[in-house]
KOLLOKE-651151 format. One record per residue (C-alpha): residue in three letters; residue number from 1; x, y, z. Coordinates in Angstrom, 3 decimals. Each point is the difference from the previous one (the first is absolute). Layout:
<rs>
   res     n          u          v          w
   ALA   NUM          X          Y          Z
...
</rs>
This chain:
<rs>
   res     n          u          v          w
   UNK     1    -64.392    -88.333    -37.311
   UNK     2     -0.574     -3.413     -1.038
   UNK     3      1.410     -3.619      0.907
   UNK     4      1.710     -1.756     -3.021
   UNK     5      1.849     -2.845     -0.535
   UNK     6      3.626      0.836      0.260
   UNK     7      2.358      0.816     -2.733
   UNK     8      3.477     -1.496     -0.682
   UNK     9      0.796      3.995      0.183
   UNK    10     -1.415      0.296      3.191
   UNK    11      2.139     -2.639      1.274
   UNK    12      3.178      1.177     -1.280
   UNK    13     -1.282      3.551      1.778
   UNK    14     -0.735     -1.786      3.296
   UNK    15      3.566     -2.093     -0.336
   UNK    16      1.588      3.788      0.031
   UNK    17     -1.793      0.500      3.456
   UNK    18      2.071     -2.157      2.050
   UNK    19      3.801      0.978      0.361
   UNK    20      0.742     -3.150      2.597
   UNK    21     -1.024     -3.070      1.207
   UNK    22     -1.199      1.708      3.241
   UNK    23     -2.546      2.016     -2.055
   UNK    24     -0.932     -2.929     -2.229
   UNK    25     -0.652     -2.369      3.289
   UNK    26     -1.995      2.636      1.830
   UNK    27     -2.374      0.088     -2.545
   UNK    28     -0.036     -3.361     -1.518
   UNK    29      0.830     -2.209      2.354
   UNK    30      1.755     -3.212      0.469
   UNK    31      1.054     -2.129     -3.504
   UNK    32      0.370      3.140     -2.242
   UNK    33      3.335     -0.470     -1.427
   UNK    34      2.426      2.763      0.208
   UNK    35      1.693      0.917     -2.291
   UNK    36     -2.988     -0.607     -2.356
   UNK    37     -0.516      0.635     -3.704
   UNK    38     -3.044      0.389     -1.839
   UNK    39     -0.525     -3.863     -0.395
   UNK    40      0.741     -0.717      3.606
   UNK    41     -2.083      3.141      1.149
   UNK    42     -2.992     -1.212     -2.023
   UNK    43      0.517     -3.212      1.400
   UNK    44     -0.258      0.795      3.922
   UNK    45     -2.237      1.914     -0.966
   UNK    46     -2.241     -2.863     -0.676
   UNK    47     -2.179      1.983     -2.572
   UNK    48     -1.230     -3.723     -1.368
   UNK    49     -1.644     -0.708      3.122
   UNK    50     -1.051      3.245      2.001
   UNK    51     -2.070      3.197     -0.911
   UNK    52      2.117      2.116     -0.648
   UNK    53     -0.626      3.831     -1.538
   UNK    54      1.492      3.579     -0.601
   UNK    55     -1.781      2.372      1.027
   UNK    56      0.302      3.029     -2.832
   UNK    57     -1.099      4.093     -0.837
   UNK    58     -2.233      0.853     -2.378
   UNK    59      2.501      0.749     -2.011
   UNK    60      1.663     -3.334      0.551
   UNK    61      2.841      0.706      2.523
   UNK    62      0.532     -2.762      1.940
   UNK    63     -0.855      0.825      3.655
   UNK    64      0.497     -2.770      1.841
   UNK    65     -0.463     -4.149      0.551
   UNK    66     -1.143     -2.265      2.371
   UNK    67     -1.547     -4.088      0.051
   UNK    68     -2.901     -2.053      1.772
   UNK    69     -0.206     -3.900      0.529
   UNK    70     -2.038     -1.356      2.616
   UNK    71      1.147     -0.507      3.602
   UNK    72     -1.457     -1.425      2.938
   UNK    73     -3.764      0.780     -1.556
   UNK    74      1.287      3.842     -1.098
   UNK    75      0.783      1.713     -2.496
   UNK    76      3.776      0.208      0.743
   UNK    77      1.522      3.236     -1.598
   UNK    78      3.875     -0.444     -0.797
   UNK    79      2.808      2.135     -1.485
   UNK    80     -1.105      3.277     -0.161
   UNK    81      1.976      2.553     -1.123
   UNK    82     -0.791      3.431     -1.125
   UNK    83      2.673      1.480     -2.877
   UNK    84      2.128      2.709      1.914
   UNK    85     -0.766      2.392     -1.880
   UNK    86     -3.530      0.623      0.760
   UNK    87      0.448     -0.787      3.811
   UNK    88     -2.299      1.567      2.579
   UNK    89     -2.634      0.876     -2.558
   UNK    90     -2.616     -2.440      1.467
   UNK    91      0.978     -2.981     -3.098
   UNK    92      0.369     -2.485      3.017
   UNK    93     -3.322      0.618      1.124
   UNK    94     -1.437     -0.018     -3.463
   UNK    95      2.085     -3.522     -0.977
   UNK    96     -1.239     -1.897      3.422
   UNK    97     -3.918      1.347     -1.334
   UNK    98      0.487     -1.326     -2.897
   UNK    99      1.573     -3.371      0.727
   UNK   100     -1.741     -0.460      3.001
   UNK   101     -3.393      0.213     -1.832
   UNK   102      1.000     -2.417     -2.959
   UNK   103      1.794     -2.577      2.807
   UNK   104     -3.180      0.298      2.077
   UNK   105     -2.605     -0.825     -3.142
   UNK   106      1.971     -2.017     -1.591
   UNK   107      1.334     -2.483      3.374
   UNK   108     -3.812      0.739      1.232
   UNK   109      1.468      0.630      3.360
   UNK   110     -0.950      2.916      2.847
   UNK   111      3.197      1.358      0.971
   UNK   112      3.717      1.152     -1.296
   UNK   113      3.222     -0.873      1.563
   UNK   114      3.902      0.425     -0.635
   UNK   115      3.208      0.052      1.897
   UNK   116      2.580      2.799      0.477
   UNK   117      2.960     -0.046      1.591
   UNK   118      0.213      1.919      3.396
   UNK   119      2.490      2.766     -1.263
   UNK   120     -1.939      0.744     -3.225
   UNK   121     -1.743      2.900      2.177
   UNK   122     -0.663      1.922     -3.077
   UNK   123     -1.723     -3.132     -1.377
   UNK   124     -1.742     -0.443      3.165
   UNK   125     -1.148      3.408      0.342
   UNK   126     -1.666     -0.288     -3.368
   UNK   127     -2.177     -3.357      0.763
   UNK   128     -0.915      1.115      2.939
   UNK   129     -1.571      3.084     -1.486
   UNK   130     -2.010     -2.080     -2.001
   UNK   131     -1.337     -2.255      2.527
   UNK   132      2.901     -2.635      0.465
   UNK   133      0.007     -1.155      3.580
   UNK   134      2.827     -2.139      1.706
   UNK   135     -1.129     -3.639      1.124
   UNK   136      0.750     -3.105      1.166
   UNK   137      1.427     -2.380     -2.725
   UNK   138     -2.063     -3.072      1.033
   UNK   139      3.236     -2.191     -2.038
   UNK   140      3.594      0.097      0.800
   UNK   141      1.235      3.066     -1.377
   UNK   142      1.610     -0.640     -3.343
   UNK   143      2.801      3.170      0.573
   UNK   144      1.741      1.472      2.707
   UNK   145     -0.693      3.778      1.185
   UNK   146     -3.212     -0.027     -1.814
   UNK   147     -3.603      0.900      0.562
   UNK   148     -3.247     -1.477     -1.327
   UNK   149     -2.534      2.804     -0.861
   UNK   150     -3.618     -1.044     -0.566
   UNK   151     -3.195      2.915     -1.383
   UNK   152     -3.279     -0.987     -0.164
</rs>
């Protein structure tokens, strides 16, 4: 598996992964328009300005996709999402690897963080497997019902 930048194919493909605006919030957050388009979706997005990548097979199926930025001196890991059909066959794990290693080199940081909303227990459960801890947001935290995960 290896970390690309992402395809206007593999956008269309992710649009197809959200069938409401509940889905589409839960996993992008606030200011993602709904209903979107490709232009719009590319555009909250923010592909311009953050890293963004697919994640894809070795014989180029696209797997899954995920960002990094910097926050609060971390490597902040954002809008992960792993494509349904290849759930629960450790791509999350491999994506946040992946990302996580780039973001840290790359920001020359020492740790990882992201949010996830407190319902997202399948989300949760997967972080936490690989190392994700809940903390203390030391800022006002920018959502409501949401946790701030931090791995060394």
């Amino acid at each position: 598996m290896q970390l690309i930048q992402p395809m206007e194919t593999h956008l269309i493909e992710m649009m197809s992964w959200f069938t409401n605006e509940q889905e589409l919030m839960d996993w992008s957050g606030p200011n993602f328009r709904y209903p979107f388009d490709l232009s719009s979706f590319v555009d909250d997005l923010k592909l311009g300005t953050l890293h963004s990548f697919s994640l894809v097979s070795n014989e180029s199926d696209f797997l899954a996709f995920g960002q990094y930025y910097q926050r609060l001196g971390k490597c902040h890991l954002g809008r992960l999402i792993v494509n349904p059909n290849f759930r629960g066959n450790g791509i999350a794990a491999e994506l946040m690897q992946q990302i996580g290693k780039l973001g840290l080199n790359d920001l020359a940081v020492k740790e990882c963080s992201l949010f996830v909303l407190k319902h997202n227990t399948r989300a949760i459960r997967s972080y936490e497997k690989f190392g994700f801890s809940v903390v203390n947001y030391p800022q006002e935290m920018p959502l409501e019902n949401c946790w701030y995960m931090v791995k060394a």
